[in-house]
C-alpha positions as CSV (number, residue, x, y, z in Angstrom):
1,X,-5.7,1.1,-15.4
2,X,-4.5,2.0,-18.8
3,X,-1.2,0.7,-20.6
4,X,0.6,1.9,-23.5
5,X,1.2,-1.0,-25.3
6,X,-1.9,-3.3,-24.3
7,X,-4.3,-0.6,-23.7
8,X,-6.8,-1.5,-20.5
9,X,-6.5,-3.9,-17.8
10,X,-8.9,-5.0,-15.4
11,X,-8.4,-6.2,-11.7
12,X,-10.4,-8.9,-10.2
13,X,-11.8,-7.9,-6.4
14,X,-9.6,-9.1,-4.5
15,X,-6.5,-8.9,-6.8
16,X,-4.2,-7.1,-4.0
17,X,-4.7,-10.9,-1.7
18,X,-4.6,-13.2,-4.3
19,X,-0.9,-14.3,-3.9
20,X,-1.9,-14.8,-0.2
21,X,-4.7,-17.0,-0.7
22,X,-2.1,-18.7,-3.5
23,X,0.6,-19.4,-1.1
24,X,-1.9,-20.7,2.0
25,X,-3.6,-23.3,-0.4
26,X,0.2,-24.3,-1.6
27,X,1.2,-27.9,-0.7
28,X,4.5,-28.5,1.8
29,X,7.2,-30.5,0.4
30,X,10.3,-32.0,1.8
31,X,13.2,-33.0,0.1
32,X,15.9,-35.8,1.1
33,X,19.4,-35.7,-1.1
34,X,22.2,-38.0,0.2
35,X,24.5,-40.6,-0.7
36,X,24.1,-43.9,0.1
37,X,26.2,-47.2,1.0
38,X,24.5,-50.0,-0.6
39,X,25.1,-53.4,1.6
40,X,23.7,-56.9,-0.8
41,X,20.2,-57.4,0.2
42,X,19.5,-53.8,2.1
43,X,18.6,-51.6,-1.4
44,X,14.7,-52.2,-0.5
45,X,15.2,-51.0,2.9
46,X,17.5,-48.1,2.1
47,X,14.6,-46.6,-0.2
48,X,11.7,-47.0,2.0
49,X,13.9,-45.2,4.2
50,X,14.8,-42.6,2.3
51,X,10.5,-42.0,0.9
52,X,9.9,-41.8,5.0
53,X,12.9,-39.5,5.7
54,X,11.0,-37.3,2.8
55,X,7.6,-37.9,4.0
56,X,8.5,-36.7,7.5
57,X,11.0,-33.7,6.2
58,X,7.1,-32.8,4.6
59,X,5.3,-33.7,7.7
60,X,7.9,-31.4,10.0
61,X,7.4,-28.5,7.2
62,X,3.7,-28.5,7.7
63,X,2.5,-31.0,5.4
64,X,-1.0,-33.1,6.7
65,X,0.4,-36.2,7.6
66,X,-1.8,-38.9,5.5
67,X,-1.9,-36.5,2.4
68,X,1.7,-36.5,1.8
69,X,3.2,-38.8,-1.1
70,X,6.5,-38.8,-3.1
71,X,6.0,-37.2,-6.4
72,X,9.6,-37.8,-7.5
73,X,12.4,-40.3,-6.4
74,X,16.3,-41.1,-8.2
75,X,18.8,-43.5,-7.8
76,X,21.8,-43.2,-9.7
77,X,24.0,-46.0,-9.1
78,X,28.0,-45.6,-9.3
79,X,30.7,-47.5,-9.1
80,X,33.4,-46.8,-6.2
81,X,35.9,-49.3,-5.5
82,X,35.2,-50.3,-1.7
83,X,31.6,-51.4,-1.9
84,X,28.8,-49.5,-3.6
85,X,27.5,-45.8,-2.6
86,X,24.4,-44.8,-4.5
87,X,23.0,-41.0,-4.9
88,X,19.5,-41.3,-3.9
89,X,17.2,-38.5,-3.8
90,X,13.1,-38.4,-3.2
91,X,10.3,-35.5,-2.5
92,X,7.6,-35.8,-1.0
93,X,4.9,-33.6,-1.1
94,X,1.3,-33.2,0.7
């Protein structure tokens, strides 16, 4: 195939399936974005809750279970008057 402005282009053999094979190679994520109140002494807990919540939101998408890990995770902390609610957010991905 010819084009005006960069002149030939050639297509691999199987160029019309290669977003197919793409896409079914892709890895499943699963993403977990909530707000948080944070009791004294429960912080540890709360995130290895949230990194499982991720993990399985992964897991339930199609992800193998055993492959999946969290490849980003945030806490922003905020003040609010009655106690402490935190932002926390995590990805997993397998």
């Amino acid at each position: 195939m010819n084009f005006p402005c960069s002149g030939q282009s050639n297509r691999p053999g199987n160029y019309a399936v290669a977003n197919a094979i793409g896409a079914s190679i892709a890895q499943v994520g699963g993403e977990i974005d909530k707000v948080y109140a944070v009791t004294p002494g429960e912080r540890d807990a709360l995130i290895a809750a949230v990194r499982a919540e991720a993990v399985d939101k992964a897991i339930a998408a199609g992800a193998v279970s055993g492959s999946v890990e969290i490849i980003d995770f945030d806490e922003v902390p905020h003040p609010v008057p009655a106690g402490q609610c935190v932002p926390h957010s995590g990805e997993g991905r397998g």
